[in-house]
ZAKOLLO-284859 format. One line per field, with one value per residue (C-alpha): residue number from 0; residue in one letter; chain; x, y negated, z. Coordinates in nm, 3 decimals, m for minus. Layout:
<atoms>
seq: c(NUM	...)
type: c(a	...)
mol: c(A	...)
px: c(X	...)
py: c(Y	...)
pz: c(Z	...)
</atoms>
This chain:
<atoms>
seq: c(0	1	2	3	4	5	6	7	8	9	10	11	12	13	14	15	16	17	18	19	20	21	22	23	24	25	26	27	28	29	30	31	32	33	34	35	36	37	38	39	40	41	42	43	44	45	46	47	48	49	50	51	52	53	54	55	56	57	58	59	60	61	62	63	64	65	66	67	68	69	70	71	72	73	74	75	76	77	78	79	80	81	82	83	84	85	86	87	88	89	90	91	92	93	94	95	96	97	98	99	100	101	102	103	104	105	106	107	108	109	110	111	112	113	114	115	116	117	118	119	120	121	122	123	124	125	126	127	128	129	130	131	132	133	134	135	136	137	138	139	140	141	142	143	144	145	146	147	148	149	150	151	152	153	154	155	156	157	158	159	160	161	162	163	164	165	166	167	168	169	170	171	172	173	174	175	176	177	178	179	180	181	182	183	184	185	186	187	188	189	190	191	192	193	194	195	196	197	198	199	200	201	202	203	204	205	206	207	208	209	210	211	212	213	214	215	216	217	218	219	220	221	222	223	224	225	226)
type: c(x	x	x	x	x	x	x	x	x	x	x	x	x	x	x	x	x	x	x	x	x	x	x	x	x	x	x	x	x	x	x	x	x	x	x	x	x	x	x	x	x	x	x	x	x	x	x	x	x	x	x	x	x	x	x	x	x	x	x	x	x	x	x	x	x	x	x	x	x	x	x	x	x	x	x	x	x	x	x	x	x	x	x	x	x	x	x	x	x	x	x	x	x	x	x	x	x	x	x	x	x	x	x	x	x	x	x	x	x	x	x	x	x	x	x	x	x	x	x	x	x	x	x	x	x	x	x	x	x	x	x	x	x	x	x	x	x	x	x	x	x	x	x	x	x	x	x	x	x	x	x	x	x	x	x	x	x	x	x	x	x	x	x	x	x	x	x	x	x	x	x	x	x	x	x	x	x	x	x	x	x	x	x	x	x	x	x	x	x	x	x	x	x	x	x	x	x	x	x	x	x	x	x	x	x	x	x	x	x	x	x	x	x	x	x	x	x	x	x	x	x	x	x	x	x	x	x)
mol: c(A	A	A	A	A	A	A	A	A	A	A	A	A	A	A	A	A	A	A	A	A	A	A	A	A	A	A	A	A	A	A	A	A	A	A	A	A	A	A	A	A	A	A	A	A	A	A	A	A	A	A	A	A	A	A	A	A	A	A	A	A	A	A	A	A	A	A	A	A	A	A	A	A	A	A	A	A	A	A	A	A	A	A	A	A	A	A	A	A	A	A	A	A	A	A	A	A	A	A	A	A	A	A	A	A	A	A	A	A	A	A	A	A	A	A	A	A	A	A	A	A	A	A	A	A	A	A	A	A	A	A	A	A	A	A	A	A	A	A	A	A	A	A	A	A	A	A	A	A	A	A	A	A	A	A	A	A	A	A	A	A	A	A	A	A	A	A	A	A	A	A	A	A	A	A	A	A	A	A	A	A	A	A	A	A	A	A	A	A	A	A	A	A	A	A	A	A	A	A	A	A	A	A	A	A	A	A	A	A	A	A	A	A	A	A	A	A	A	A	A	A	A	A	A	A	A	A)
px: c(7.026	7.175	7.241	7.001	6.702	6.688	6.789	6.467	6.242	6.370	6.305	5.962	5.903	6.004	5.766	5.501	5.506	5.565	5.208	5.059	5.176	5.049	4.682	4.666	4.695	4.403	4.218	4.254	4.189	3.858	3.716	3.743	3.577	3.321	3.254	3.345	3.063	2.812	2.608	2.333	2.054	1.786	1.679	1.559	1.293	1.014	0.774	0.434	0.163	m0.170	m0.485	m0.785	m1.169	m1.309	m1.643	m1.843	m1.961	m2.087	m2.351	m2.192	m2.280	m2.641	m2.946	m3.022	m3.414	m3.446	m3.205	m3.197	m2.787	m2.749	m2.610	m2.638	m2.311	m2.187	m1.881	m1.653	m1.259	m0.940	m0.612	m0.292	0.012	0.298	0.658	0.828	1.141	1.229	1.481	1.666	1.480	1.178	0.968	0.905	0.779	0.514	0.364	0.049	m0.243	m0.545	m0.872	m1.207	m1.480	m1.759	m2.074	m2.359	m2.728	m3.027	m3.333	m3.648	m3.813	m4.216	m4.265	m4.079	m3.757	m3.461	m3.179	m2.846	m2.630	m2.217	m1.957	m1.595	m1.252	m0.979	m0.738	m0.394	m0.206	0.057	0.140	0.374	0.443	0.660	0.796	0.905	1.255	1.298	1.629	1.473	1.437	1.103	0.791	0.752	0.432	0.403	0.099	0.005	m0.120	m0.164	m0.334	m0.540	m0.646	m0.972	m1.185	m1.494	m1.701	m2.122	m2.288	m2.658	m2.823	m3.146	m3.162	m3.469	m3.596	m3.565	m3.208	m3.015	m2.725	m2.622	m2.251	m2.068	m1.738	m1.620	m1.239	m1.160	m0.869	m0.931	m0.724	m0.571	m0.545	m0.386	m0.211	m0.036	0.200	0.509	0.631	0.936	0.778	0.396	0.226	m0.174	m0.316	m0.634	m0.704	m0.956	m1.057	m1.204	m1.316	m1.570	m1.675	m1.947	m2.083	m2.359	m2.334	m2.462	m2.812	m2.911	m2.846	m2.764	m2.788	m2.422	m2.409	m2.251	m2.131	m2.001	m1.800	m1.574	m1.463	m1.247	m0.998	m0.881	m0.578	m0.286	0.029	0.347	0.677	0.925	1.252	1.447	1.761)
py: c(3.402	3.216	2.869	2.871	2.971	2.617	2.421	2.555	2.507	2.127	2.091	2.286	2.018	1.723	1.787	1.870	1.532	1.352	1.543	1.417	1.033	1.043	1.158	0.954	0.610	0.676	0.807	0.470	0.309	0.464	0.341	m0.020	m0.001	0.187	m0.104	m0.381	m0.260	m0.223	0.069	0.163	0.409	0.118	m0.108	m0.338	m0.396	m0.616	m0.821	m0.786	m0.995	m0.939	m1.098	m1.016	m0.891	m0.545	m0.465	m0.166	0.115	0.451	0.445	0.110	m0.037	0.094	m0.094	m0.097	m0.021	0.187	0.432	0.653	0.619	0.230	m0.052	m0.273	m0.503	m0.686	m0.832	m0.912	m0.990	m0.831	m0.897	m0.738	m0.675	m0.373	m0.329	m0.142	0.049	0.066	0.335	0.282	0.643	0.371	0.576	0.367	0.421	0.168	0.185	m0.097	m0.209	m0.398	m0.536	m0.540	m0.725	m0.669	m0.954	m0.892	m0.739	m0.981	m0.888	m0.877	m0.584	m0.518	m0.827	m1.095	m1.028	m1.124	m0.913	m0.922	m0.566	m0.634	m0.356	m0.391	m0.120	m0.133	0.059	0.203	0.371	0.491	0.493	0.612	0.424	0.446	0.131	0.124	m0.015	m0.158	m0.309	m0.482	m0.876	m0.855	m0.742	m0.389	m0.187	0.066	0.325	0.394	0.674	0.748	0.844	0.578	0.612	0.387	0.221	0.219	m0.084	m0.115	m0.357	m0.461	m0.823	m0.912	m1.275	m1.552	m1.519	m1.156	m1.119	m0.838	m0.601	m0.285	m0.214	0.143	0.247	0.594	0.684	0.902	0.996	0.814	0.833	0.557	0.530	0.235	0.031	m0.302	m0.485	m0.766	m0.995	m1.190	m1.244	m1.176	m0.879	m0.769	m0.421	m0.232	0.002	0.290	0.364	0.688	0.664	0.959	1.079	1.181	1.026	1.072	0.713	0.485	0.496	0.809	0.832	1.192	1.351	1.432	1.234	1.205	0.859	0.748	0.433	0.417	0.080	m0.118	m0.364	m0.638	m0.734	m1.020	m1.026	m1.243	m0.988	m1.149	m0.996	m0.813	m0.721)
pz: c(0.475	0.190	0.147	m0.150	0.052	0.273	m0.054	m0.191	0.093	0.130	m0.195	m0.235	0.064	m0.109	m0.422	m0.199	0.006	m0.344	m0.438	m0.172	m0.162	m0.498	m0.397	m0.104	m0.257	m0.544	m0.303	m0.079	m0.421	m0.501	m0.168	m0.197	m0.563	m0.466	m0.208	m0.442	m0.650	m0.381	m0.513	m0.325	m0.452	m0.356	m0.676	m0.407	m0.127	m0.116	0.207	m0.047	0.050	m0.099	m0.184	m0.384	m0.475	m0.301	m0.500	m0.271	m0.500	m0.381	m0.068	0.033	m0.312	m0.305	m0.259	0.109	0.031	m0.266	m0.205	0.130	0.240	0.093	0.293	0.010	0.022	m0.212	m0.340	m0.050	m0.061	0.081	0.188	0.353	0.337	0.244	0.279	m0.022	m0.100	m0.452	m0.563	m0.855	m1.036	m1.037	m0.756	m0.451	m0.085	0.076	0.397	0.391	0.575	0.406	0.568	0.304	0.451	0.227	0.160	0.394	0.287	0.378	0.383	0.631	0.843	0.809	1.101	0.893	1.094	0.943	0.974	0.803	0.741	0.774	0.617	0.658	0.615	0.842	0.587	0.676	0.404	0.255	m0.131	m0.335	m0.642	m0.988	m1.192	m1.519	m1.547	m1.169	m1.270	m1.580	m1.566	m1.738	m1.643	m1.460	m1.455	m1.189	m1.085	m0.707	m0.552	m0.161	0.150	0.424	0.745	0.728	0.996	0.861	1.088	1.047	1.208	1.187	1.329	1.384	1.331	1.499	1.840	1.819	1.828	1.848	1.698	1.658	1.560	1.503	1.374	1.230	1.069	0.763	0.540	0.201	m0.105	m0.363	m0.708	m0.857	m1.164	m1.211	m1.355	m1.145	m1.295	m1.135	m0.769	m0.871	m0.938	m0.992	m0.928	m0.975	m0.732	m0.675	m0.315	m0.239	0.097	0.199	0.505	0.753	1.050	1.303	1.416	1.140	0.951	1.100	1.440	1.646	1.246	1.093	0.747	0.418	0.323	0.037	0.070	m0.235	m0.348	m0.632	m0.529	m0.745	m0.616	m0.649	m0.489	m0.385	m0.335	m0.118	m0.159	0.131	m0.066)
</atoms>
């Protein structure tokens, strides 16, 4: 072997370890400012706690007397509560959980009873939601859409000397459909509740039933940042 051969592998050596010392220390570079500038592919995520209106429409809405499925209730309130991820693409993930207690029916039976009829949702959901520039200082509007376990809760009373109750409960997958607008740490939505299902265990006892218990929620909100 000649003397040239190790020359060029010592050499062919050398450049390759300068090659590398040269990658190595960018590559150490570009890792601290990627952390300096703390990128992260969430805008931000928000503690929401809500308040609000929850008018009854549907069956739930209906007179309780002239119709054959109403419970006549009227204008109740809500509140609850949601935890929400914001990406920086503007869609956002938020698991919530509201409570509707609607405004009780009174009216009297044939014997001058009084009686009083009580509605109320347990709802658990889970909506998606876009925003329109979720970086932006200003105001953001966003539109929600999502799925809800609901807890649909009947109760009847009896009121005077003759008192007495009757009280049932039934579940069904509902659906959301919502728009609002935040601004800074306070937001309002209207939402659209479809909530349908059937149950043997309300007005018509043993007989499988149709309800329809659809409601709109009025709603106002306090976001209180996580990050």
């Amino acid at each position: 072997m000649s003397g040239r051969a190790p020359g060029r592998m010592v050499l062919m050596a050398a450049v390759a370890a300068l090659a590398l010392g040269a990658a190595l220390p960018d590559t150490a570079q570009a890792r601290p400012r990627a952390r300096a500038r703390g990128w992260t592919p969430l805008a931000r995520t928000d503690l929401v706690i809500e308040g609000g209106v929850a008018q009854p429409l549907g069956d739930l809405g209906a007179d309780y007397f002239s119709t054959v499925k109403g419970f006549g209730a009227e204008t109740g309130y809500e509140v609850g509560a949601r935890y929400r991820a914001v990406w920086r693409s503007g869609w956002a993930l938020s698991p919530s959980f509201h409570f509707a207690d609607y405004g009780d029916f009174a009216g009297y039976l044939e014997d001058d009873t009084p009686f009083v009829v009580k509605a109320s949702v347990l709802r658990y959901g889970l909506d998606a939601q876009y925003f329109w520039d979720p970086l932006a200082a200003g105001p953001q509007p966003f539109v929600s859409f999502g799925l809800a376990l609901c807890r649909n809760r009947y109760r009847d009373e009896t009121l005077g000397t003759s008192a007495d109750f009757y009280e049932a409960s039934t579940n069904a997958l509902a659906l959301a459909f919502g728009a609002g607008i935040k601004a800074d740490a306070f937001e309002i939505s209207l939402t659209y509740n479809l909530n349908r299902f059937e149950s043997a265990q309300l007005l018509y006892f043993g007989d499988r039933t149709d309800y329809n218990w659809d409601s709109l929620s009025v709603r106002v909100g306090l976001a209180l940042p996580g990050s």
